[in-house]
VEXDREN-2710 file (C-alpha; in Angstrom, 1 decimal):
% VEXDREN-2710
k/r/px/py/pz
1/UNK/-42.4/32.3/18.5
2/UNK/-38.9/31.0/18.0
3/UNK/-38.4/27.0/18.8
4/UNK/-35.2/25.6/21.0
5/UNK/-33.3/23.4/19.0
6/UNK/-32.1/20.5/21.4
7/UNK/-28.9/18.6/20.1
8/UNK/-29.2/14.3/19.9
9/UNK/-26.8/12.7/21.2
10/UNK/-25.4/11.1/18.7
11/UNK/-25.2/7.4/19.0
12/UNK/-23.0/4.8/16.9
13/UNK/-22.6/1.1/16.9
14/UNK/-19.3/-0.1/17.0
15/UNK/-18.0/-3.9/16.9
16/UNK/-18.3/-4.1/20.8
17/UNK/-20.9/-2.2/21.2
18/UNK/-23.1/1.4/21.0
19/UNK/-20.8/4.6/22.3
20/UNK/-22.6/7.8/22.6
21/UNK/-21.1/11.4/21.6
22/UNK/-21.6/14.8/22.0
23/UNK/-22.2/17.7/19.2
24/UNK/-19.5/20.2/20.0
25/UNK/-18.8/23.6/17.7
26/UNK/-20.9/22.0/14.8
27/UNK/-18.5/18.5/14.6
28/UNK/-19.3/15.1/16.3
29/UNK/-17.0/13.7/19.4
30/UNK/-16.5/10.9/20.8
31/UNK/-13.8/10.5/23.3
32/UNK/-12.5/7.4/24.8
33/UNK/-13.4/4.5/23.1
34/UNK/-11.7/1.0/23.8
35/UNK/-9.8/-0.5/21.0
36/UNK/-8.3/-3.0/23.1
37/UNK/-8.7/-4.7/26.3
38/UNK/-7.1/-2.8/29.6
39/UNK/-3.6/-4.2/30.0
40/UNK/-3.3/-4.9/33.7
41/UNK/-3.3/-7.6/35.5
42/UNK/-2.2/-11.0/33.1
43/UNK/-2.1/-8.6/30.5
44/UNK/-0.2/-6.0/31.6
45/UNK/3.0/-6.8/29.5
46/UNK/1.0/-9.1/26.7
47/UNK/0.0/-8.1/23.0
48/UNK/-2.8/-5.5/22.8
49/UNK/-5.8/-7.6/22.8
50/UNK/-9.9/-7.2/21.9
51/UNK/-12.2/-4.9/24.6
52/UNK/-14.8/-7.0/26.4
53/UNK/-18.0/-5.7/24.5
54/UNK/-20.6/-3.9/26.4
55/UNK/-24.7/-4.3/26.7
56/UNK/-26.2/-1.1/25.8
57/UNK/-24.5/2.5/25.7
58/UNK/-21.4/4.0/26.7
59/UNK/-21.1/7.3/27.2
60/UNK/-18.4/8.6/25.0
61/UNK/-17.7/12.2/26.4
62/UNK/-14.6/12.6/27.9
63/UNK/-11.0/11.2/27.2
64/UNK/-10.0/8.1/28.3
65/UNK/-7.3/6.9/30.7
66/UNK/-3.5/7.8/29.6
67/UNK/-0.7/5.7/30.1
68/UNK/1.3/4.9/33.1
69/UNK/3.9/7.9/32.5
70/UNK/5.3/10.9/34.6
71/UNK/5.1/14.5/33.4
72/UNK/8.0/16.1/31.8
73/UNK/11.1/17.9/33.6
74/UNK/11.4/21.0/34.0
75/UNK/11.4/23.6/32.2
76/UNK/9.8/22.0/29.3
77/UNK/7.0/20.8/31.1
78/UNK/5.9/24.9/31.1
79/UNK/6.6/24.3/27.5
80/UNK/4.8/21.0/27.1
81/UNK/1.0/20.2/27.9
82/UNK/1.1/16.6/29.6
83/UNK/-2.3/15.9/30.9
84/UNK/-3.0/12.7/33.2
85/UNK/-6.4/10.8/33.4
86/UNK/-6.6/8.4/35.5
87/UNK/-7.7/4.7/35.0
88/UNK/-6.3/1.2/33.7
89/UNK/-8.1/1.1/30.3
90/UNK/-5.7/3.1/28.7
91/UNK/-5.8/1.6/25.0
92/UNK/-8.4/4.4/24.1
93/UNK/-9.4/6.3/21.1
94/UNK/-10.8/9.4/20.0
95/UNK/-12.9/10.3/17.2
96/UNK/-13.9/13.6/15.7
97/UNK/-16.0/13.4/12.6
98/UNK/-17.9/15.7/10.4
99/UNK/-21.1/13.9/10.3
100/UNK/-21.6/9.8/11.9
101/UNK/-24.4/9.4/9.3
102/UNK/-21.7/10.5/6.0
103/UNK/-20.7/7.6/4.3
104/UNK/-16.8/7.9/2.5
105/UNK/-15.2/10.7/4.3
106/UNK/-11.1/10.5/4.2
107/UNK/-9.8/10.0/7.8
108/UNK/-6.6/11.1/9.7
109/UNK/-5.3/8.7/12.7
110/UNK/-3.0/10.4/14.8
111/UNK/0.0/9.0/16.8
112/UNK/1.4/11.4/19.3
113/UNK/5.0/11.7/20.3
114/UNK/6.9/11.7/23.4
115/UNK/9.9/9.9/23.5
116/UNK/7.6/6.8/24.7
117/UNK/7.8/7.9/28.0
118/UNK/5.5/11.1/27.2
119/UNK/2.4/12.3/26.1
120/UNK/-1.0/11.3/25.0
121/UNK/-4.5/11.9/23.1
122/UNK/-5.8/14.1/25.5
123/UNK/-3.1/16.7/24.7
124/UNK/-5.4/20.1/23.5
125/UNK/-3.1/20.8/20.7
126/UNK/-4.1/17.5/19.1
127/UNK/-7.8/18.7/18.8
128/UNK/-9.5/17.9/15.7
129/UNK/-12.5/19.9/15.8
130/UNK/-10.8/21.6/12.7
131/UNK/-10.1/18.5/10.6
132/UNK/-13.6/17.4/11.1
133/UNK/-14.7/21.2/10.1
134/UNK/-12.7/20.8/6.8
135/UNK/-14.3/17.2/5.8
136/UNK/-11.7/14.8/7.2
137/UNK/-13.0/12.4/10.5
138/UNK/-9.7/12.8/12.7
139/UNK/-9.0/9.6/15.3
140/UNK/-6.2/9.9/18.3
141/UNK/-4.9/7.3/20.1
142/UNK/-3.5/6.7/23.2
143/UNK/-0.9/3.3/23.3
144/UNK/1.3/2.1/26.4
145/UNK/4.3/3.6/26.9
146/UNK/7.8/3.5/28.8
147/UNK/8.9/-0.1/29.9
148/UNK/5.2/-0.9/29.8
149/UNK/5.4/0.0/25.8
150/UNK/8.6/-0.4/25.3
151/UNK/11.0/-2.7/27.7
152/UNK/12.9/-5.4/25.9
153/UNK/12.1/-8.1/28.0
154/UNK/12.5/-12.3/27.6
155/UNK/8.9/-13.4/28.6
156/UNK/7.4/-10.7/26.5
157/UNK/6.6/-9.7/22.7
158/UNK/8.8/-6.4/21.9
159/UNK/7.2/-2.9/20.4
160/UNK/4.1/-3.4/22.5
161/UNK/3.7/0.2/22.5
162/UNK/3.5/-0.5/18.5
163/UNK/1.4/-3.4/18.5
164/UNK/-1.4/-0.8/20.2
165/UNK/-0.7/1.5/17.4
166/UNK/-1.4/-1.0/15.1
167/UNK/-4.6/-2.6/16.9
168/UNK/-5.8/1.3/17.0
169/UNK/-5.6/1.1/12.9
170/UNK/-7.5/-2.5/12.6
171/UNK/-9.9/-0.7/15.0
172/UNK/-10.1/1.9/12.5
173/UNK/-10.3/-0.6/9.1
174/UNK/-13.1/-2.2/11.3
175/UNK/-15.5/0.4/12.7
176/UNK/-15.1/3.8/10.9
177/UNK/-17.4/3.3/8.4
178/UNK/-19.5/3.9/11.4
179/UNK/-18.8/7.2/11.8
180/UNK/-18.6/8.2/8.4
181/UNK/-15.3/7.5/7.3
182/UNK/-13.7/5.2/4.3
183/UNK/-11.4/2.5/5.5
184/UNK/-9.7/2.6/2.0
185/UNK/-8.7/6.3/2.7
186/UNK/-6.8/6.3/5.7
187/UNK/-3.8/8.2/6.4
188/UNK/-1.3/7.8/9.6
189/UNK/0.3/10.6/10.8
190/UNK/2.7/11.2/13.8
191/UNK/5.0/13.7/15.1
192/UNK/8.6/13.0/16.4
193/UNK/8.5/9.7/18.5
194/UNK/4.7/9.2/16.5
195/UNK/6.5/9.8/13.7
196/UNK/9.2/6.6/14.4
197/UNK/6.3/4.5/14.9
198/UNK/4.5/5.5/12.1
199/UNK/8.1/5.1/9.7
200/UNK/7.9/1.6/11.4
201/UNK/4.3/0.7/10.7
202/UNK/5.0/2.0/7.0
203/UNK/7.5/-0.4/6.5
204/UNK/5.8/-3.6/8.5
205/UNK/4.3/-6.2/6.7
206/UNK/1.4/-6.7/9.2
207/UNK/0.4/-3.4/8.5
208/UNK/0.0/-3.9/4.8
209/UNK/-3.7/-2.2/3.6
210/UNK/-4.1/-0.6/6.9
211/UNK/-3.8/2.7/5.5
212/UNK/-3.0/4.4/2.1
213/UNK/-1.2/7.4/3.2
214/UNK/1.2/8.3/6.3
215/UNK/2.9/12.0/7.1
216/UNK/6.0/11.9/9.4
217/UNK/6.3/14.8/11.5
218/UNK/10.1/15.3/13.1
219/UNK/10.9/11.7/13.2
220/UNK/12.1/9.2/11.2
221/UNK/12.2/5.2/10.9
222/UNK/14.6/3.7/13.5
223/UNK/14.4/0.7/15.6
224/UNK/17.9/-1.1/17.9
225/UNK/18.8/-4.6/17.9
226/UNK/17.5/-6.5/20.9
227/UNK/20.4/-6.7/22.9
228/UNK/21.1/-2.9/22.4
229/UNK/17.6/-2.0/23.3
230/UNK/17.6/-4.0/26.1
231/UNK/20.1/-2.0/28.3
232/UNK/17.6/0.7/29.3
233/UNK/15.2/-2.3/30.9
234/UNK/17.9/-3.8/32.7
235/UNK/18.8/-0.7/34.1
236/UNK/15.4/-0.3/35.5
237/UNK/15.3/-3.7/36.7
238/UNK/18.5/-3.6/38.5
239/UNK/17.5/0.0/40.5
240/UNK/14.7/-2.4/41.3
241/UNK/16.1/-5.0/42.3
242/UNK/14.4/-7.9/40.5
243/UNK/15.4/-9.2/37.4
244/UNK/14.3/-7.5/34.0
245/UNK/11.4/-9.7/33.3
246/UNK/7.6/-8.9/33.0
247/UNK/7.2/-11.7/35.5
248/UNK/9.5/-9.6/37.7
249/UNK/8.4/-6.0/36.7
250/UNK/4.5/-7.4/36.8
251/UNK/4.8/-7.5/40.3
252/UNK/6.3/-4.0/41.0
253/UNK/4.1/-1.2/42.2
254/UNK/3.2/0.7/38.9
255/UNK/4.6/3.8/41.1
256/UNK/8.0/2.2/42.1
257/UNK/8.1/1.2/38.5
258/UNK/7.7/5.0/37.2
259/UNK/10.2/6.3/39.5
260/UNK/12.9/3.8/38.6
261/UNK/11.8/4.4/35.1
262/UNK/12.1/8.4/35.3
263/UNK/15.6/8.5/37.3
264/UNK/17.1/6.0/34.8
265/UNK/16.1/7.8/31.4
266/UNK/16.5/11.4/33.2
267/UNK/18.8/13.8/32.0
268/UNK/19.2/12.9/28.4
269/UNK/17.5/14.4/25.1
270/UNK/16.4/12.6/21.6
271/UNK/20.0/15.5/20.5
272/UNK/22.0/14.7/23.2
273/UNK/21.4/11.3/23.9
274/UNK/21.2/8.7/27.7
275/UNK/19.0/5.9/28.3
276/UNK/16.1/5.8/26.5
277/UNK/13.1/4.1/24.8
278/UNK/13.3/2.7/21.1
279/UNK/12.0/0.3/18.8
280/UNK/13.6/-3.0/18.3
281/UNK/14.2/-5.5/15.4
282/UNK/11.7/-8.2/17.0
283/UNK/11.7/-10.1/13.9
284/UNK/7.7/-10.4/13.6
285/UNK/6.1/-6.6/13.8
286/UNK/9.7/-5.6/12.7
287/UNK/11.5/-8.5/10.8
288/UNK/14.7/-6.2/9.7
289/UNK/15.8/-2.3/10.1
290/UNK/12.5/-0.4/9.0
291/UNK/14.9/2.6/8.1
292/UNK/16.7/0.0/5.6
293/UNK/13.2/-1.7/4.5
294/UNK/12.5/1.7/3.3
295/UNK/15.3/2.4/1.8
296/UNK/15.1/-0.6/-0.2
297/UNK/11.5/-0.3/-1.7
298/UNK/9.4/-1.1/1.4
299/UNK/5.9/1.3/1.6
300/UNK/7.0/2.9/-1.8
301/UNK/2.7/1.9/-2.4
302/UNK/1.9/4.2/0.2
303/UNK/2.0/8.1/-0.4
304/UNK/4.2/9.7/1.9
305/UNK/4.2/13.5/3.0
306/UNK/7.3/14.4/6.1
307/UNK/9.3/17.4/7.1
308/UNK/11.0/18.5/10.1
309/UNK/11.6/22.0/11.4
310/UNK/14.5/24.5/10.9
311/UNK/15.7/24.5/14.8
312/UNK/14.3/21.2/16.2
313/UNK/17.3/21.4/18.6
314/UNK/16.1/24.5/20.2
315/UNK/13.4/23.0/22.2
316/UNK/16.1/21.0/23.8
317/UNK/19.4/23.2/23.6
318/UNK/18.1/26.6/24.6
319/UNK/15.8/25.8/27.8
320/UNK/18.8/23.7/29.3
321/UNK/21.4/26.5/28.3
322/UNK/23.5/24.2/25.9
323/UNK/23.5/27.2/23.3
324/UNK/24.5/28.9/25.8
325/UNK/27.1/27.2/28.2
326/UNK/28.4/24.9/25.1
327/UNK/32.6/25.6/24.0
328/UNK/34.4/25.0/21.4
329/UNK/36.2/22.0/23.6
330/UNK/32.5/20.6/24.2
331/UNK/31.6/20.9/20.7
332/UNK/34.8/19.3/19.4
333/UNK/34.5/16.6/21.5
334/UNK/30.7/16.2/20.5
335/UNK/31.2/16.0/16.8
336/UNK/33.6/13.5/17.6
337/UNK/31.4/11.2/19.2
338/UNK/29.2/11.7/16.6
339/UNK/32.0/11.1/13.7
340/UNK/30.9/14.5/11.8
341/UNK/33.5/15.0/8.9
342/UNK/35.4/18.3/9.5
343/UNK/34.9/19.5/6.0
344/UNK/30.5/19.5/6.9
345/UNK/31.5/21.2/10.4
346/UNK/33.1/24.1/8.3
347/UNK/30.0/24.2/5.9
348/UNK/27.8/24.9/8.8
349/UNK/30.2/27.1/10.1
350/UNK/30.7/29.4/7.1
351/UNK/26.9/29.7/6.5
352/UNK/26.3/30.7/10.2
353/UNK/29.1/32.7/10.7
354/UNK/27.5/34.4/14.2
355/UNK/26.8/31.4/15.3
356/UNK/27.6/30.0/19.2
357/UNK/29.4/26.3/19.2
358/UNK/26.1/25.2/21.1
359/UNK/23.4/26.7/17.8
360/UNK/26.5/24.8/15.5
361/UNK/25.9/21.6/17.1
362/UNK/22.3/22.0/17.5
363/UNK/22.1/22.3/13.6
364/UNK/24.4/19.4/13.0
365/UNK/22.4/17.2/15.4
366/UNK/18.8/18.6/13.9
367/UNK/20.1/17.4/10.2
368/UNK/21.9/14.2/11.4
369/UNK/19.2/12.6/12.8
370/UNK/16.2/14.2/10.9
371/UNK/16.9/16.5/7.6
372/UNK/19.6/13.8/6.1
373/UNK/17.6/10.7/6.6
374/UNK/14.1/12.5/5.5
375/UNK/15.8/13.2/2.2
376/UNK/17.7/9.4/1.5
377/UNK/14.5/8.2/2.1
378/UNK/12.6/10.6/0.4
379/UNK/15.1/9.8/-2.7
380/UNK/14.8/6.5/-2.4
381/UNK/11.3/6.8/-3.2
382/UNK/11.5/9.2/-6.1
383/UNK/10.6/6.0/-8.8
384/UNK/8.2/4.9/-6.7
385/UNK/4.7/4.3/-7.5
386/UNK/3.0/6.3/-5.0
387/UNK/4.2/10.4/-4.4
388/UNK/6.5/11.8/-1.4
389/UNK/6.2/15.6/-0.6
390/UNK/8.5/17.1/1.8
391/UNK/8.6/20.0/3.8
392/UNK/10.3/22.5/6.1
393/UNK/8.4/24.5/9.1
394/UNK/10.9/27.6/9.9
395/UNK/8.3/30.1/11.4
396/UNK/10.6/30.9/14.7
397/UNK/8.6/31.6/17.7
398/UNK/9.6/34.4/19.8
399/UNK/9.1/32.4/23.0
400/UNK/12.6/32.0/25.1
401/UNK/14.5/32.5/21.5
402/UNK/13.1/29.1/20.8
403/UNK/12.8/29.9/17.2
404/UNK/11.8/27.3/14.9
405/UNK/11.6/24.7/17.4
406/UNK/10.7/20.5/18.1
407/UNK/7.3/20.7/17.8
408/UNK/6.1/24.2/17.3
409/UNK/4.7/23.0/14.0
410/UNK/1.7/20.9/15.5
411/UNK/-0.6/23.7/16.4
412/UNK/-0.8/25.2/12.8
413/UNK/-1.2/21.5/11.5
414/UNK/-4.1/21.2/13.9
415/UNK/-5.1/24.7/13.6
416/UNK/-5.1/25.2/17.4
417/UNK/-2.9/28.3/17.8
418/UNK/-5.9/30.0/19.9
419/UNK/-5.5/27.2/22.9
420/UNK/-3.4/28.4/25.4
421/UNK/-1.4/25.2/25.8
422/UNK/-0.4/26.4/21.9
423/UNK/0.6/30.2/23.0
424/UNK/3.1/29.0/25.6
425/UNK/5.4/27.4/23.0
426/UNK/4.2/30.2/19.9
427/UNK/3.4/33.3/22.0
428/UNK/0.8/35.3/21.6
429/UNK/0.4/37.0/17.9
430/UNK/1.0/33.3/15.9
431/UNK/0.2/34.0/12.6
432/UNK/-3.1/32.6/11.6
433/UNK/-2.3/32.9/7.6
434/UNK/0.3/30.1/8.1
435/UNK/-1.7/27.6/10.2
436/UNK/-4.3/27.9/7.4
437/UNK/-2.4/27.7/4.9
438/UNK/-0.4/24.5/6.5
439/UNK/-3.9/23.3/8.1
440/UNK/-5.2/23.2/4.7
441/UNK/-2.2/21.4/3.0
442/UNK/-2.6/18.6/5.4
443/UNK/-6.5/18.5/5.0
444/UNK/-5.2/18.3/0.9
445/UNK/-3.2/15.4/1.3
446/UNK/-5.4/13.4/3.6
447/UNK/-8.1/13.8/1.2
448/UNK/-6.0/13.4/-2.2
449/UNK/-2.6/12.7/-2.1
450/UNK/-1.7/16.2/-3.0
451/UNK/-0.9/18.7/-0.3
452/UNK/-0.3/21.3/-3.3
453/UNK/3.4/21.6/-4.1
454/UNK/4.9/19.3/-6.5
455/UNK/6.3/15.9/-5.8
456/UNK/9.9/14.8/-4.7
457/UNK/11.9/14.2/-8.0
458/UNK/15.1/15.3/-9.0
459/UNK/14.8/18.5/-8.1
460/UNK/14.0/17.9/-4.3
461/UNK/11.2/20.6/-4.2
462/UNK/10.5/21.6/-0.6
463/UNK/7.5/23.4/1.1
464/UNK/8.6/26.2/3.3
465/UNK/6.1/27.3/5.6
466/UNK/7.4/30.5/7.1
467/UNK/8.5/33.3/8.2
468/UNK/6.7/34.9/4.9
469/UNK/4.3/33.1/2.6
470/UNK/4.7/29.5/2.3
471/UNK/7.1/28.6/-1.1
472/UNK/8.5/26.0/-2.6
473/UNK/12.1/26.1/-2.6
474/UNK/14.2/23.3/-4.5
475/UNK/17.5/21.6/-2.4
476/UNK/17.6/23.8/0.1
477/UNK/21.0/24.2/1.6
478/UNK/22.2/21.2/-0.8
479/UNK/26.1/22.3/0.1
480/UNK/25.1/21.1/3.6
481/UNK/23.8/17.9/2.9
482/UNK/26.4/17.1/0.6
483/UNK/28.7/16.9/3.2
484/UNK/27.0/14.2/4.4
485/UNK/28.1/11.8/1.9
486/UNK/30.6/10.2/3.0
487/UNK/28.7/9.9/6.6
488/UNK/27.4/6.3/7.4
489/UNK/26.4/6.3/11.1
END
């Protein structure tokens, strides 16, 4: 006679108190954990600050409130999971973990992207049922976002959106142990606007011991000056009618606030530009530039694995029509804005000789904001004492000719091509020998240092994952970012 195994409920103690998870496809969840207290009410536009702790158990089993946010515009919202939980406690965590009783395991916190106005940890891409299968405890987060997160505003501290980020990694130092992870072998990772907070945190002081290694996914360091990042608030404000101030905004119904929010920063693109979200220079999180505290030796301790993809602009350009509608006028007058040198514009040009002035641009905006500053930066730190890897996702989906797109990359790093959420944006067919083989270098790296190619030197050896077996390729297309030189923003 065969016996019924019944699963435990596991059950961990954390600083504030016991949380209960559930055993799901042989890993460990919990879902929804406070690291901080709800901000609403007096602390709707404050710092992040402690949860209330709790007498007895909370139920850990599904995800936790997102952030005030609307859903994005069509058509990438077909393109783009969003989901919405409702709630006011949205400084919430996730944790996935091989077994709550290991002691030492290397853990992975997660920062999702967005543009700080999207997004969250409830997205199904960012599952991490695999990373706990492979040894690695994987934690999400959810932080504020919008001009909740974000706003520049006088009776407020700046980057609240990345003060959460970094009171979900003192969360972490404090309390993993408890479900079987090392707090001296933490790495931060995040993807395009994840991936700007995470540059930031790497070069903040505060953050200093937080964690030991940090990938950047499709974004790089960048923050405004106060004044500049201000004019997206005020715009807000004044469609409101109440002066930019928390005071002010406090009092606004959080639904009037999203809509005034959504028309102002509508219609714009992290290629093409229009009122947006971004860090700021605060001069405490972020005392200077963290793209130029890089730069200049800052994090060069911490090891550092980034990349982008080979047609980040697609996700944008192709969906709208740009690659499509784009002339030779439009893209003239583009490159002017942007102060591209001609002789770069005819490097492009002769290497894509079929290429429409919309694909030209898209390529010249894809390197100018992510492929040239991934590699100063990754030069910067070749004489540094801790190892930078680098590289490239070009698997193009067949989706919409979105090829290889913004984003596309996260379901092979999470090894979630079978979610449907992942087959919208990869089609059906995804090949699974490239999300293991990618999967696996990020488990690699997370655990040692070492995703398994060599480290930046002056060879600038790159990781191509795709089409075809991943290879290392050294200075891929150097002739175009040579004619970047003489480019200073």
């Amino acid at each position: 006679m065969s016996e019924t195994r019944v699963e435990i409920p596991p059950l961990v103690a954390t600083a504030h108190g016991t949380v209960r998870g559930a055993v799901e496809r042989g890993v460990t969840v919990f879902r929804g954990i406070p690291y901080a207290a709800p901000p609403v009410g007096a602390r709707r536009f404050r710092a992040p600050e402690p949860p209330e702790p709790w007498v007895g158990v909370r139920d850990a089993l599904t995800f936790g409130p997102t952030a005030p946010k609307r859903g994005y515009a069509p058509p990438l919202d077909r393109l783009l999971p969003d989901p919405e939980v409702a709630g006011d406690g949205c400084l919430n965590l996730n944790v996935w973990t091989p077994d709550a009783g290991a002691h030492g395991l290397p853990v992975l916190v997660w920062v999702h992207g967005g543009s700080l106005l999207h997004g969250s940890s409830a997205v199904p891409l960012y599952d991490g049922t695999a990373f706990a299968r492979d040894g690695v405890v994987l934690v999400s987060v959810n932080y504020r976002l919008g001009v909740e997160g974000f706003g520049v505003l006088p009776d407020a501290p700046a980057n609240r959106g990345l003060l959460d980020q970094l009171a979900a990694l003192e969360w972490v130092r404090d309390n993993i142990a408890a479900f079987g992870g090392d707090p001296e072998r933490v790495t931060v990772a995040g993807e395009s606007a994840g991936a700007v907070g995470v540059g930031a945190l790497l070069a903040a002081p505060r953050s200093a011991g937080l964690f030991r290694r940090a990938v950047l996914q499709s974004g790089t360091p960048t923050a405004l000056p106060p004044e500049a990042g201000r004019r997206t608030t005020e715009l807000i404000a004044r469609r409101l009618g109440v002066p930019a101030t928390a005071a002010a905004l406090a009092a606004v119904d959080p639904e009037l606030l999203l809509e005034a929010q959504t028309r102002v920063t509508g219609g714009g693109s992290p290629l093409t530009g229009g009122n947006s979200f971004q860090l700021v220079v605060d001069g405490t999180l972020l005392p200077r530039d963290p793209a130029r505290a890089l730069l200049e030796g800052a994090g060069h301790g911490v090891g550092l694995l980034m990349g982008a993809n080979t047609e980040e602009y697609r996700l944008w350009f192709v969906p709208s029509g740009v690659t499509r509608r784009l002339g030779r006028l439009g893209l003239r007058l583009a490159l002017r804005r942007l102060g591209v040198p001609r002789a770069t514009l005819r490097t492009y040009r002769g290497n894509r000789p079929r290429a429409t002035p919309g694909e030209l641009l898209g390529a010249l905006a894809t390197d100018l904001l992510l492929r040239v500053p991934l590699n100063r930066l990754a030069d910067s730190r070749a004489a540094g004492r801790a190892a930078t890897h680098v590289y490239e996702f070009g698997w193009p989906s067949p989706v919409h000719g979105l090829g290889a797109c913004h984003g596309l990359e996260i379901a092979f790093v999470f090894d979630t091509l079978d979610r449907p959420e992942a087959v919208a944006l990869t089609g059906p067919g995804a090949p699974r020998e490239l999300a293991d083989a990618m999967h696996r270098a990020w488990v690699r790296f997370v655990a040692s240092g070492d995703p398994g190619w060599p480290s930046w030197d002056a060879t600038r050896p790159v990781m191509a994952f795709g089409p075809g077996a991943p290879s290392v390729v050294r200075a891929p297309r150097q002739d175009e970012l040579d004619g970047w030189d003489p480019y200073r923003g």
